[in-house]
DRENFIKE-225677 format. One record per residue: residue number from 1; residue in one letter; z, y, x of N, C-alpha, C, CB in turn. Coordinates in steps of 0.2 Angstrom, whole numbers, plus 5000, padded with zeros to 4 digits. Glycine has a CB too. Layout:
N
    i  aa   n.w   n.v   n.u  ca.w  ca.v  ca.u   c.w   c.v   c.u  cb.w  cb.v  cb.u
  NUM   A     Z     Y     X     Z     Y     X     Z     Y     X     Z     Y     X
...
This chain:
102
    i  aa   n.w   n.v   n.u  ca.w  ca.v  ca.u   c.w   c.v   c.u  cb.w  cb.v  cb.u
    1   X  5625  5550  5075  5623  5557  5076  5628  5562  5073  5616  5558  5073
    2   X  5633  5561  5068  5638  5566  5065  5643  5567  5068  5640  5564  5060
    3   X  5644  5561  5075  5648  5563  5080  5646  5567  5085  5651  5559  5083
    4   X  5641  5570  5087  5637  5574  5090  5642  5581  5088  5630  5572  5088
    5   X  5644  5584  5092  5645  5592  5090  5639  5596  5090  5649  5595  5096
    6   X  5638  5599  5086  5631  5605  5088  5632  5611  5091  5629  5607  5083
    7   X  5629  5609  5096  5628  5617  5102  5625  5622  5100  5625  5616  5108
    8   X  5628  5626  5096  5624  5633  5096  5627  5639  5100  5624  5635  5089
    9   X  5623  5642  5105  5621  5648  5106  5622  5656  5104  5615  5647  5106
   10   X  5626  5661  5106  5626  5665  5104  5624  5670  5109  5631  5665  5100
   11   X  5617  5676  5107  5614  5677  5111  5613  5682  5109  5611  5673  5113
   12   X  5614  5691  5114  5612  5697  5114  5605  5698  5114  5615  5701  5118
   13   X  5601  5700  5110  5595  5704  5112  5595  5708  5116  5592  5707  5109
   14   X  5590  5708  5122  5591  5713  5128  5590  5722  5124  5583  5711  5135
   15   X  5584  5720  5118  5580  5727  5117  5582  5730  5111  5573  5727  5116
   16   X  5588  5727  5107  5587  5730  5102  5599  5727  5100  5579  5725  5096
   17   X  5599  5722  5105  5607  5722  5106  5608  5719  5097  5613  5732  5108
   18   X  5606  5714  5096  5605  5710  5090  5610  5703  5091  5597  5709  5089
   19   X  5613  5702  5090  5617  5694  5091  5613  5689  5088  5625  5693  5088
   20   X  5610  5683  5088  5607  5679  5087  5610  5675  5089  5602  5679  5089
   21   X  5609  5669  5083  5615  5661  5086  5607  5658  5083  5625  5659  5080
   22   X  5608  5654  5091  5601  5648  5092  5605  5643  5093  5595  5649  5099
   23   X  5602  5637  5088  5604  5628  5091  5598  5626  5097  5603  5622  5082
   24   X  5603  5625  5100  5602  5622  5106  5598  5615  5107  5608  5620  5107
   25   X  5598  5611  5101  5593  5605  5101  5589  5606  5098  5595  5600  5098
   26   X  5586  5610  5093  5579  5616  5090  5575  5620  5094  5581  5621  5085
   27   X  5580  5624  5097  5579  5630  5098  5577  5635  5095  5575  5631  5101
   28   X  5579  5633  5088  5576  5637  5082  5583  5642  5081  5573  5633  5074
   29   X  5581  5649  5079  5586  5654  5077  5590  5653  5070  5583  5660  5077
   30   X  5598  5652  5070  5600  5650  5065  5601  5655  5061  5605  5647  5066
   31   X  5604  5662  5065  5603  5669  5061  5603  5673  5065  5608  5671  5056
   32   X  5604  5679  5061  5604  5683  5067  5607  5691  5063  5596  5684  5072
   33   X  5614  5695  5067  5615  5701  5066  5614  5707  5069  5619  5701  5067
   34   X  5611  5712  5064  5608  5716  5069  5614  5722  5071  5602  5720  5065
   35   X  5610  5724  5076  5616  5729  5079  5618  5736  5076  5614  5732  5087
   36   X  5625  5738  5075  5624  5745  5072  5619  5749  5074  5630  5748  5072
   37   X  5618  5753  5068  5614  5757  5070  5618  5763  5073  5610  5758  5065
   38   X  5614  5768  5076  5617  5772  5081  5619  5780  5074  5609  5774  5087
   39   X  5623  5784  5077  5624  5790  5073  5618  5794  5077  5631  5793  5072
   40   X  5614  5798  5071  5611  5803  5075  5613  5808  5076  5605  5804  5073
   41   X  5619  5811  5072  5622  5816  5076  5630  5816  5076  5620  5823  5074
   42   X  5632  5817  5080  5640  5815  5080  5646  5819  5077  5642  5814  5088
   43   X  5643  5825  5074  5646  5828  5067  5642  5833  5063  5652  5832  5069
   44   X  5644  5837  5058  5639  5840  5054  5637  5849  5058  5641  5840  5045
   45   X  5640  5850  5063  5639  5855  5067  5632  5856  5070  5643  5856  5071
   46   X  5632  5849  5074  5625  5845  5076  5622  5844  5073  5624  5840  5079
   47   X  5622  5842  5068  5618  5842  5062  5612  5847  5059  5623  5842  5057
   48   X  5617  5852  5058  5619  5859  5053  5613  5864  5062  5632  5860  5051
   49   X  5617  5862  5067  5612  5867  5072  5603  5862  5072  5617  5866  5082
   50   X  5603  5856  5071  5598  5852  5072  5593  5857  5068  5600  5844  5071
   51   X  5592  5857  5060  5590  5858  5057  5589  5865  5058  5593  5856  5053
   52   X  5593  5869  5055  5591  5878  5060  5585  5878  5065  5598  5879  5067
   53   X  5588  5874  5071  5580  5873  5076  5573  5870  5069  5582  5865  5084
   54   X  5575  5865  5067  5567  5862  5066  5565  5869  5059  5568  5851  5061
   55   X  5570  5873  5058  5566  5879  5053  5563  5882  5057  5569  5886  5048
   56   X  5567  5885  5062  5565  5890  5067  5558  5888  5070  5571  5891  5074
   57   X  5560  5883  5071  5553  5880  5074  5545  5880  5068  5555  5872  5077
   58   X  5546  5878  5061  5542  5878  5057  5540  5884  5055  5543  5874  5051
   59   X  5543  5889  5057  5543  5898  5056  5540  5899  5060  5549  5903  5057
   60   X  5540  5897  5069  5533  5900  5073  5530  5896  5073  5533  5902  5079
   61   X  5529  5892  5070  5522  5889  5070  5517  5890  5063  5523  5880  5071
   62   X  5518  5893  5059  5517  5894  5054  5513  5901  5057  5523  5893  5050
   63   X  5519  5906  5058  5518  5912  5061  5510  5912  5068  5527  5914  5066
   64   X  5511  5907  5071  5504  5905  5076  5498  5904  5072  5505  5898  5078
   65   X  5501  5901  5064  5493  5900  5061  5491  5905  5059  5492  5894  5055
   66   X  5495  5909  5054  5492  5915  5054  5488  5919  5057  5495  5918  5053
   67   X  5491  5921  5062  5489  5926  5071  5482  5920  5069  5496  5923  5083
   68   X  5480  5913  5070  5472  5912  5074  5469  5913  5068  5471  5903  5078
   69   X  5471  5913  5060  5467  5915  5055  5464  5922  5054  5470  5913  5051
   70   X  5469  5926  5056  5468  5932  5058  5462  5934  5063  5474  5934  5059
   71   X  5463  5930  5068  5457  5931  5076  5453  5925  5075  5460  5931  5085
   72   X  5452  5922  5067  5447  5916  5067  5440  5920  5066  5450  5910  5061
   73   X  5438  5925  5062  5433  5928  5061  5430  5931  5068  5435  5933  5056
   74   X  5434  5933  5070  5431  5938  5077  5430  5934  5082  5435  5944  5081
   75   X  5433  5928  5083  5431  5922  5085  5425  5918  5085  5434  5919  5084
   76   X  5424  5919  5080  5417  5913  5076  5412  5918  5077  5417  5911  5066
   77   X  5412  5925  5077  5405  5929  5079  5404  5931  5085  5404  5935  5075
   78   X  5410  5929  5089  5408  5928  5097  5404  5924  5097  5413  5926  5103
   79   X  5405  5918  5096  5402  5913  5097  5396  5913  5092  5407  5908  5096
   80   X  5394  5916  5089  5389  5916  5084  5386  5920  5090  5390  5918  5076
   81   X  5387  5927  5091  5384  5932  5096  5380  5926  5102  5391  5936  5100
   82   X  5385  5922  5105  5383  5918  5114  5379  5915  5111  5389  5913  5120
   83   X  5380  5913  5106  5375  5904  5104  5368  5909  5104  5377  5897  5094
   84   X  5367  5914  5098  5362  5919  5097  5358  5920  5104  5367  5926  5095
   85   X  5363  5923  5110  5359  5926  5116  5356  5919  5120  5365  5931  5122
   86   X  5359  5914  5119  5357  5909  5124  5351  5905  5120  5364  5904  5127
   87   X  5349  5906  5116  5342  5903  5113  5340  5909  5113  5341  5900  5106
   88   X  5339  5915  5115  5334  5922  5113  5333  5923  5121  5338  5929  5108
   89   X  5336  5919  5126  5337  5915  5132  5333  5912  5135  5340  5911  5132
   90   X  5335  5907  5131  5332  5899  5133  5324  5902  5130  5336  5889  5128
   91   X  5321  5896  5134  5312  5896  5135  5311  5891  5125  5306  5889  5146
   92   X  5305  5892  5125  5304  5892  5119  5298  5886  5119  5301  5898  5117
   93   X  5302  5878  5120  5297  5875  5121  5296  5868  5116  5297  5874  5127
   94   X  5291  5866  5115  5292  5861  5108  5292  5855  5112  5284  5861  5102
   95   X  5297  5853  5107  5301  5846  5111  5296  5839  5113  5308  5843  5106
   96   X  5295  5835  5116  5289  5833  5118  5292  5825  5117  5287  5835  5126
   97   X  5288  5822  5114  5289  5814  5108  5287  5809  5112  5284  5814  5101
   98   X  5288  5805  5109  5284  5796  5113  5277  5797  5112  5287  5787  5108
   99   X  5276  5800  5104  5269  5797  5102  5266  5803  5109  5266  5798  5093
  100   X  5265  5809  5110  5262  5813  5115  5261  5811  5120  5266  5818  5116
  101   X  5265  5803  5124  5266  5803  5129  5258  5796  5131  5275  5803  5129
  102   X  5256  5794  5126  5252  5791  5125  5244  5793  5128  5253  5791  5118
């Protein structure tokens, strides 16, 4: 059996581009390299602009919350108002039970 060469496999992950070396009479994985990882920006300009946006962006959304806290009160007594009219509305009837039905 020591003269036997061992066949191993070297083999790209489709999803993730990992090299993986599989023996061939197992099937089992001997090891495996993972693929560099990617740069997420390709200098600090991109970078440097990336960030900028994500303030700008935490600035109006921040700015948004204020604005519905601001029209959260006059909001809530619309709705206090309709709920108000639509039971001074609705008929006035007592809700009718199992045992009643006896």
């Amino acid at each position: 059996m020591a003269s036997k060469k061992e066949k191993i496999f070297e083999v790209a992950c489709p999803d993730c581009a990992a090299m993986l070396r599989i023996d061939a009479s197992t099937g089992l994985v001997i090891s495996h390299t993972p693929a560099p990882r990617k740069r997420m920006f390709e200098d600090m300009e991109a970078a440097a602009q990336a960030m900028r946006e994500r303030e700008d962006r935490k600035e109006s959304i921040f700015r948004q919350s204020i604005d519905a806290e601001k029209n959260k009160a006059d909001l809530l007594e619309k709705k206090f108002a309709e709920a108000l009219r639509k039971a001074k509305d609705a008929p006035d009837v007592k809700p009718l039970r199992e045992f009643d039905l006896d």
